[in-house]
Structures are given as structure tokens and as C-alpha cells.
MDAnalysis code that builds the backbone (N, CA, C; Angstrom):
import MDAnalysis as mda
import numpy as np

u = mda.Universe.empty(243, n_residues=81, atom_resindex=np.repeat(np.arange(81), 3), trajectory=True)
u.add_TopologyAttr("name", ["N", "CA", "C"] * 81)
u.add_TopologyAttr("resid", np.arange(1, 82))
u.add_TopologyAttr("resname", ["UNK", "UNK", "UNK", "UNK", "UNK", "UNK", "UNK", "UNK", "UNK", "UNK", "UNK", "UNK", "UNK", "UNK", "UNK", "UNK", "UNK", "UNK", "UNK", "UNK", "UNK", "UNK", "UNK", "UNK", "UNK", "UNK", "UNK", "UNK", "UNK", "UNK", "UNK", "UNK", "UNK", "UNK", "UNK", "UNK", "UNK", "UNK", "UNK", "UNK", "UNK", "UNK", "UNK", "UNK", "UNK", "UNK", "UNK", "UNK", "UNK", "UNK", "UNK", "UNK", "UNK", "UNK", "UNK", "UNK", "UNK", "UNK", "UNK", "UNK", "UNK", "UNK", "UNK", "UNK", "UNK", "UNK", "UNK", "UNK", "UNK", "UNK", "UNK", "UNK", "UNK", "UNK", "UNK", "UNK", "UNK", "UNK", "UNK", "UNK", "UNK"])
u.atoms.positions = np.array([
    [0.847, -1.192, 0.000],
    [0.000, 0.000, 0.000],
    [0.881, 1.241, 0.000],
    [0.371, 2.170, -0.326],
    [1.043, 3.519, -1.204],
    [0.512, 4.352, 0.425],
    [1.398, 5.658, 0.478],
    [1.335, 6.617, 1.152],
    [0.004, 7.196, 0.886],
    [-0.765, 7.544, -0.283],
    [-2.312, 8.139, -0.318],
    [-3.045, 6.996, 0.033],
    [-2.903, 5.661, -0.307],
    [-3.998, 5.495, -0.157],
    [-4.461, 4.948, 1.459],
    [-3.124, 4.906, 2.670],
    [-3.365, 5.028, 3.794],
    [-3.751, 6.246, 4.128],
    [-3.337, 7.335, 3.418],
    [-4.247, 8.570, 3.869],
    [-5.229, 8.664, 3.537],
    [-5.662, 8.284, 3.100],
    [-7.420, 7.881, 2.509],
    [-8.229, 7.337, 3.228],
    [-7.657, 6.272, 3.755],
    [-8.094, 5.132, 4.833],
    [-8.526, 5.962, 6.037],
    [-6.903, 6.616, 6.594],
    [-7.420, 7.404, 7.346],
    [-8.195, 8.647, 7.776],
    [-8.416, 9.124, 6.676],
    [-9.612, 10.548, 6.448],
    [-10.760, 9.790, 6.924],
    [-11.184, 8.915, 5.795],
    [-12.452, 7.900, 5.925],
    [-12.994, 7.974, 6.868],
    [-11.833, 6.489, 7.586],
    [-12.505, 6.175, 8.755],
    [-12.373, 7.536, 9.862],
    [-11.942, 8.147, 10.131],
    [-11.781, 9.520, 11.142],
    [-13.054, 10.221, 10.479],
    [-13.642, 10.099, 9.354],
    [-14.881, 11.306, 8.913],
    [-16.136, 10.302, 9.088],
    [-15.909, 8.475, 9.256],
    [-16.831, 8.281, 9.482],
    [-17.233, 8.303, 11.089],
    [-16.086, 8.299, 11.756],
    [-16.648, 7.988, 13.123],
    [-16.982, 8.835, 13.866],
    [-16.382, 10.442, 13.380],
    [-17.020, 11.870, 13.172],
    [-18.349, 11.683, 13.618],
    [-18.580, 11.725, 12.013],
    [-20.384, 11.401, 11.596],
    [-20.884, 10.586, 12.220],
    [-20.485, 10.018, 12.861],
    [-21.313, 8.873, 13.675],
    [-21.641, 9.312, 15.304],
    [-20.755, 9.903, 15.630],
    [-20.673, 10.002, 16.928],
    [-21.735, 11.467, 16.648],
    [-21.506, 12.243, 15.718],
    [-22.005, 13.996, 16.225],
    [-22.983, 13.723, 15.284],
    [-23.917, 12.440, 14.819],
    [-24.950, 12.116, 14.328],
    [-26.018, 11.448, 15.404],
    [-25.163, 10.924, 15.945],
    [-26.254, 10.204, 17.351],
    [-26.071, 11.405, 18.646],
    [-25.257, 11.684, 18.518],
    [-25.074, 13.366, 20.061],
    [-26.319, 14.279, 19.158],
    [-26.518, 14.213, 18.019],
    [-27.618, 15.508, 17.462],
    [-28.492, 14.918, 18.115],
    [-29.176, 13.797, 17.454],
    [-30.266, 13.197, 17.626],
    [-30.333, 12.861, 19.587],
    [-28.960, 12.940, 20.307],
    [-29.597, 12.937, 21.800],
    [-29.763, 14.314, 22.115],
    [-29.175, 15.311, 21.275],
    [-29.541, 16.818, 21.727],
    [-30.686, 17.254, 21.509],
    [-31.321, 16.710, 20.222],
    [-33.151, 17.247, 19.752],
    [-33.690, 16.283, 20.847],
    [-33.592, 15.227, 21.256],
    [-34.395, 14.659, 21.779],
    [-34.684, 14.881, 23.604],
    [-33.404, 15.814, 24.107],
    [-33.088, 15.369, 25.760],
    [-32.758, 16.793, 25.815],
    [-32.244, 17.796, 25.562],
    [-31.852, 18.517, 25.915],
    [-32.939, 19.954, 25.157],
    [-33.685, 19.923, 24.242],
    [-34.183, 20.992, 23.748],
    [-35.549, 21.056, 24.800],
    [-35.252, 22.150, 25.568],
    [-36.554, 22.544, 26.405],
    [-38.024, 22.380, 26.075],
    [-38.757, 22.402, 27.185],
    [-40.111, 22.350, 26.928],
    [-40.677, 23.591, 26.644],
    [-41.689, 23.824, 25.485],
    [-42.591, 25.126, 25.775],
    [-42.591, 25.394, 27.067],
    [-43.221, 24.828, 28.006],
    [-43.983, 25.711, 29.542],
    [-42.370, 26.279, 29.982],
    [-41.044, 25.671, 29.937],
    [-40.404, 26.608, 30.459],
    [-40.030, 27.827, 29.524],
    [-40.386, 28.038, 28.222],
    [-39.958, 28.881, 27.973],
    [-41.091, 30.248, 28.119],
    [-42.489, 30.093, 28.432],
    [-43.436, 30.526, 28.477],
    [-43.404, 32.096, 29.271],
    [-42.266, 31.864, 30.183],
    [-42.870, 32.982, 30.913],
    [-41.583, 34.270, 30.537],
    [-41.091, 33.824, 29.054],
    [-39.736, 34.352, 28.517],
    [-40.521, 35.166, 27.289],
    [-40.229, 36.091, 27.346],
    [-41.214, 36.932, 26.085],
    [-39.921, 37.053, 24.547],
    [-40.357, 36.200, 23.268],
    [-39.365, 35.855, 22.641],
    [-38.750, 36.295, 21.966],
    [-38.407, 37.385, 21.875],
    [-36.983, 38.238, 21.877],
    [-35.824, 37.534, 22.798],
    [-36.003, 37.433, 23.997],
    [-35.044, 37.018, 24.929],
    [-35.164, 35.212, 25.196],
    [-35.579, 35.208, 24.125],
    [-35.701, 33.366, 24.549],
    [-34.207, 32.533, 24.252],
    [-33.634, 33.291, 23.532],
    [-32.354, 32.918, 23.753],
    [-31.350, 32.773, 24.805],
    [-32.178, 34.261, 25.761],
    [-30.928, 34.344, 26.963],
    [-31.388, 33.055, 28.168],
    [-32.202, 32.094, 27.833],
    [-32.996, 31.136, 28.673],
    [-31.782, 30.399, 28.585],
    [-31.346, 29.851, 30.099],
    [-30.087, 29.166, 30.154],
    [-30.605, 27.426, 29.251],
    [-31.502, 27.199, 29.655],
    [-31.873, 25.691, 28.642],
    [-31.848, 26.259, 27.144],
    [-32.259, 26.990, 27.123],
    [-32.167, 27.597, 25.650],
    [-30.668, 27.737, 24.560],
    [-30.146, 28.164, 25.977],
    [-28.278, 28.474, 25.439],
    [-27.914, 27.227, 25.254],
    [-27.814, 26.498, 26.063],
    [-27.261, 25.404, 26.120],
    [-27.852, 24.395, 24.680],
    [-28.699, 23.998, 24.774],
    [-29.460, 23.251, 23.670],
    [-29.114, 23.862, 22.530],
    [-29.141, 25.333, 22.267],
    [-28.626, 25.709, 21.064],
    [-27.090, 25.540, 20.588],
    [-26.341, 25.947, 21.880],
    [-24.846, 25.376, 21.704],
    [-24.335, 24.216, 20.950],
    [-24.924, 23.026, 21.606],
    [-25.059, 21.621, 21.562],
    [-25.255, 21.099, 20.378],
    [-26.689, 21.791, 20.355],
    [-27.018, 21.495, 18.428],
    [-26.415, 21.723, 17.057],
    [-25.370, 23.263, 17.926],
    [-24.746, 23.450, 16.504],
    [-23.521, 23.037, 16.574],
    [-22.743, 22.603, 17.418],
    [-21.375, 21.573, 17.644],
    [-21.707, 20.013, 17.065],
    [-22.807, 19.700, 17.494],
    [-23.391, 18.320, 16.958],
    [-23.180, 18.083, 15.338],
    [-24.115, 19.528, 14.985],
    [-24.668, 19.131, 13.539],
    [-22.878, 19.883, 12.783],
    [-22.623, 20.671, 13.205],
    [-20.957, 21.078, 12.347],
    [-20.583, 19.552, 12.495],
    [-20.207, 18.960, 13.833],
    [-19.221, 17.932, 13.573],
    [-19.865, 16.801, 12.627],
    [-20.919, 17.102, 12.378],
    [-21.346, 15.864, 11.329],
    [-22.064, 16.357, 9.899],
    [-21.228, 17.151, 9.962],
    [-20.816, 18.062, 8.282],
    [-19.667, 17.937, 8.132],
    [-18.974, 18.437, 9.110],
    [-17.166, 17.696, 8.743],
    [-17.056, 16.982, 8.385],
    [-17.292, 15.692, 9.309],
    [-17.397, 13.950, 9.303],
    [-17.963, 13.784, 7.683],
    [-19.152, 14.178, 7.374],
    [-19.444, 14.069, 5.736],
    [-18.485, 14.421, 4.920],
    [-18.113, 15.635, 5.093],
    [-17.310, 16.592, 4.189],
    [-15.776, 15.476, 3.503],
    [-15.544, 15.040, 4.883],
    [-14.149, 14.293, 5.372],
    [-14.277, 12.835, 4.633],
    [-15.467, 12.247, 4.332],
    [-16.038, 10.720, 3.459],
    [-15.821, 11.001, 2.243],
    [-16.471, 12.158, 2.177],
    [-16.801, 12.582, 0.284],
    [-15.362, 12.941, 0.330],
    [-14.059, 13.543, 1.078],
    [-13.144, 14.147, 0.493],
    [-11.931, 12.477, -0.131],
    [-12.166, 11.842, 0.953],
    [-11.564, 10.548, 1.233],
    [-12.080, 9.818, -0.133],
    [-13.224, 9.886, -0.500],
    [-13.739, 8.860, -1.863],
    [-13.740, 9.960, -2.821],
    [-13.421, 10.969, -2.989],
    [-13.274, 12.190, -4.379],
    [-11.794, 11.859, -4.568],
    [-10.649, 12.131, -3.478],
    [-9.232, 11.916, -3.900],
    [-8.443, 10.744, -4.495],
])
């Protein structure tokens, strides 16, 4: 085996396990961590952001879903080269 095509190997598998891991952390962040209406209720929504469940869940979601755009990005770059 040639010098690319262990670097290949290793993009791959590193973009699949990416995607795997910040594909199932999304799906536990929509499911466990995105607040209920009633707590956000008494937050008038302009400021529903500054709701500490709010921050957080939004944080979460967008670290989740980037790392499993990388992880894609990183498959397709691994099977394009």
C-alpha cells in the first residue's frame, strides 16, 4: 500500500466515526436537551435565547450538527481523492 492510499483510509474512517458520533449526540440533543414550551413561556421571545436551557441546547445542536458536516465533508473528500 502507497502513502495516499493510507491517507485515505485514514480521512475515511476519522470522517466516518465523526459522523457517527455527532450524528447520534444531534439526535440525543433534539431529543433530551431541547426545552419544553412551559419553560420557555414565561420568557417573552426576543429574549428566549438568553434562557439558560435555551443556550445550552442551542450550543449543543450546533457543535453536533458542524461535527457531522465535517465527518461528511471528510467521506466525500476521502472517496473524491
Amino acid at each position: 500500500m502507497n502513502a495516499m492510499k493510507i491517507f485515505e483510509l485514514i480521512i475515511a474512517a476519522a470522517g466516518g466515526i465523526l459522523f457517527l458520533i455527532s450524528a447520534i449526540g444531534h439526535i440525543y440533543v433534539r431529543a433530551r436537551l431541547k426545552p419544553k414550551d412551559s419553560e420557555l413561556q414565561e420568557y417573552y421571545y426576543e429574549f428566549e435565547n438568553q434562557h439558560p436551557a435555551m443556550v445550552r441546547y442551542t450550543k449543543w445542536s450546533r457543535m453536533t450538527f458542524t461535527g457531522a458536516v465535517v465527518g461528511a465533508l471528510l467521506i466525500f473528500l476521502a472517496t473524491a481523492v
